[in-house]
C-alpha positions in Angstrom: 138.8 164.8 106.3 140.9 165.0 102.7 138.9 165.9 99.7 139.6 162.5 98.4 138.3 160.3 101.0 134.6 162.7 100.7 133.8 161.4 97.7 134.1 157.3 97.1 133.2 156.6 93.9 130.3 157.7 91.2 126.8 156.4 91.2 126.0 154.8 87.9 123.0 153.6 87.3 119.7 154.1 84.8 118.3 156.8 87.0 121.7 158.9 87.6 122.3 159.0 83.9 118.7 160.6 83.5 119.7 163.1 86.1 123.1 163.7 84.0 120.7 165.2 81.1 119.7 168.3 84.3 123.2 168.6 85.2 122.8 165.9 88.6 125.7 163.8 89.6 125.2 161.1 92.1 128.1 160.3 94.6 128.8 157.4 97.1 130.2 159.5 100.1 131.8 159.2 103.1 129.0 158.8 106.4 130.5 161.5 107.9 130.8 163.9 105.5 128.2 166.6 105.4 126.5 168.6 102.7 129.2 171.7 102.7 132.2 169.2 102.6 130.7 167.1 100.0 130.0 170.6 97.9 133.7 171.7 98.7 135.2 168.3 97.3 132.9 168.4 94.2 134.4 171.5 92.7 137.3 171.3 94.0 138.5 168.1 92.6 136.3 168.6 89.5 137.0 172.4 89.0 132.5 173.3 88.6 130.8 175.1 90.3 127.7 173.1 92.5 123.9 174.3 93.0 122.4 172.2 95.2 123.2 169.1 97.3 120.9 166.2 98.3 122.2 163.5 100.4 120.4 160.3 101.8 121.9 157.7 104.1 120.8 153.7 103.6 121.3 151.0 106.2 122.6 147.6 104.8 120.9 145.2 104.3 121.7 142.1 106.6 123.0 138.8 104.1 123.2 135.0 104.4 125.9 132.8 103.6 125.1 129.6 104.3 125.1 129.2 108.3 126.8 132.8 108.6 124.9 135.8 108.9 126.3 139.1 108.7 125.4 142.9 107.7 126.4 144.8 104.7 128.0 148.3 105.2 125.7 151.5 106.3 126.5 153.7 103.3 125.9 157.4 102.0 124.6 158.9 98.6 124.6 162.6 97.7 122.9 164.1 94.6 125.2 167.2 93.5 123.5 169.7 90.9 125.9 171.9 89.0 125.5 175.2 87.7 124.3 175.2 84.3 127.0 174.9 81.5 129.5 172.9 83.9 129.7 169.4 83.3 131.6 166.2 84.8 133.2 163.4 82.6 132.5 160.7 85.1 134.4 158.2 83.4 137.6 160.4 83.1 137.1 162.2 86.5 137.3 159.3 88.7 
Protein backbone atom coordinates (compact mmCIF):
# COMPACT_ATOMS: atom_id res chain seq x y z
CA UNK A 1 0.00 0.00 0.00
CA UNK A 2 1.54 3.65 -1.12
CA UNK A 3 2.04 6.09 1.60
CA UNK A 4 -0.57 8.26 -0.11
CA UNK A 5 -3.44 6.06 -0.30
CA UNK A 6 -2.83 5.37 4.02
CA UNK A 7 -3.83 8.55 4.84
CA UNK A 8 -7.22 10.01 3.08
CA UNK A 9 -7.79 13.24 4.24
CA UNK A 10 -7.58 15.26 7.84
CA UNK A 11 -10.12 15.18 10.46
CA UNK A 12 -11.37 18.62 11.25
CA UNK A 13 -13.65 19.17 13.57
CA UNK A 14 -14.16 21.10 17.26
CA UNK A 15 -12.69 18.18 19.06
CA UNK A 16 -9.50 17.52 16.68
CA UNK A 17 -8.52 21.21 16.92
CA UNK A 18 -8.54 20.80 20.88
CA UNK A 19 -6.25 17.88 20.40
CA UNK A 20 -4.01 20.12 17.93
CA UNK A 21 -3.22 22.36 21.27
CA UNK A 22 -1.34 18.47 22.78
CA UNK A 23 0.21 17.84 19.51
CA UNK A 24 -2.83 15.16 18.22
CA UNK A 25 -3.75 15.00 14.58
CA UNK A 26 -6.73 13.08 13.52
CA UNK A 27 -6.61 11.12 10.12
CA UNK A 28 -9.37 9.49 7.88
CA UNK A 29 -7.38 6.21 6.92
CA UNK A 30 -7.49 3.53 4.73
CA UNK A 31 -9.49 0.17 6.53
CA UNK A 32 -6.64 -1.76 5.91
CA UNK A 33 -4.01 0.04 6.98
CA UNK A 34 -2.68 -0.66 10.43
CA UNK A 35 -1.19 1.28 13.21
CA UNK A 36 2.70 0.89 12.03
CA UNK A 37 1.81 1.85 8.33
CA UNK A 38 -0.34 4.72 9.37
CA UNK A 39 2.85 5.89 11.72
CA UNK A 40 5.23 5.23 8.73
CA UNK A 41 3.07 7.53 6.31
CA UNK A 42 2.63 10.23 8.96
CA UNK A 43 6.29 11.17 9.09
CA UNK A 44 7.12 10.28 6.13
CA UNK A 45 4.95 12.47 4.16
CA UNK A 46 4.99 15.11 6.86
CA UNK A 47 8.74 14.86 7.79
CA UNK A 48 7.75 14.55 12.34
CA UNK A 49 8.39 12.30 14.25
CA UNK A 50 5.01 10.28 15.82
CA UNK A 51 4.43 9.17 19.62
CA UNK A 52 1.61 7.31 19.74
CA UNK A 53 -1.21 6.02 17.49
CA UNK A 54 -4.96 5.43 18.21
CA UNK A 55 -7.17 4.16 15.65
CA UNK A 56 -10.96 3.32 15.79
CA UNK A 57 -13.01 1.81 12.96
CA UNK A 58 -17.05 3.12 12.52
CA UNK A 59 -19.61 1.20 10.52
CA UNK A 60 -21.96 3.51 8.31
CA UNK A 61 -24.72 4.27 9.00
CA UNK A 62 -27.57 2.85 6.69
CA UNK A 63 -29.56 6.15 4.67
CA UNK A 64 -32.92 6.68 2.96
CA UNK A 65 -33.67 8.21 -0.15
CA UNK A 66 -36.97 8.16 -0.78
CA UNK A 67 -37.93 4.43 -1.65
CA UNK A 68 -34.08 3.48 -1.92
CA UNK A 69 -32.19 2.31 0.92
CA UNK A 70 -28.65 1.96 0.95
CA UNK A 71 -25.44 2.03 3.38
CA UNK A 72 -22.88 4.58 3.83
CA UNK A 73 -19.13 3.55 3.60
CA UNK A 74 -17.44 1.48 6.73
CA UNK A 75 -14.57 3.96 7.39
CA UNK A 76 -11.30 4.36 9.59
CA UNK A 77 -9.99 7.20 12.00
CA UNK A 78 -6.55 7.29 13.55
CA UNK A 79 -5.45 9.73 16.32
CA UNK A 80 -1.49 10.36 15.62
CA UNK A 81 0.48 12.14 18.65
CA UNK A 82 3.72 13.78 17.67
CA UNK A 83 6.72 14.26 19.52
CA UNK A 84 6.78 17.45 21.22
CA UNK A 85 8.07 20.46 19.18
CA UNK A 86 6.91 18.92 15.75
CA UNK A 87 3.91 20.25 14.31
CA UNK A 88 1.60 19.71 11.06
CA UNK A 89 0.10 22.60 8.95
CA UNK A 90 -2.96 20.68 8.16
CA UNK A 91 -4.17 23.13 5.79
CA UNK A 92 -0.80 23.30 3.84
CA UNK A 93 0.04 19.54 4.25
CA UNK A 94 -2.77 18.05 2.56
Amino acid sequence: MELHEVIKKPIITEKSNLGMANNKYTFAVDLRANKFQIKKAVEEIFKVKVVDVKTATYAGKKVRRGAVIGKKSDWKKAVVTLAEGDRIDIIEGV
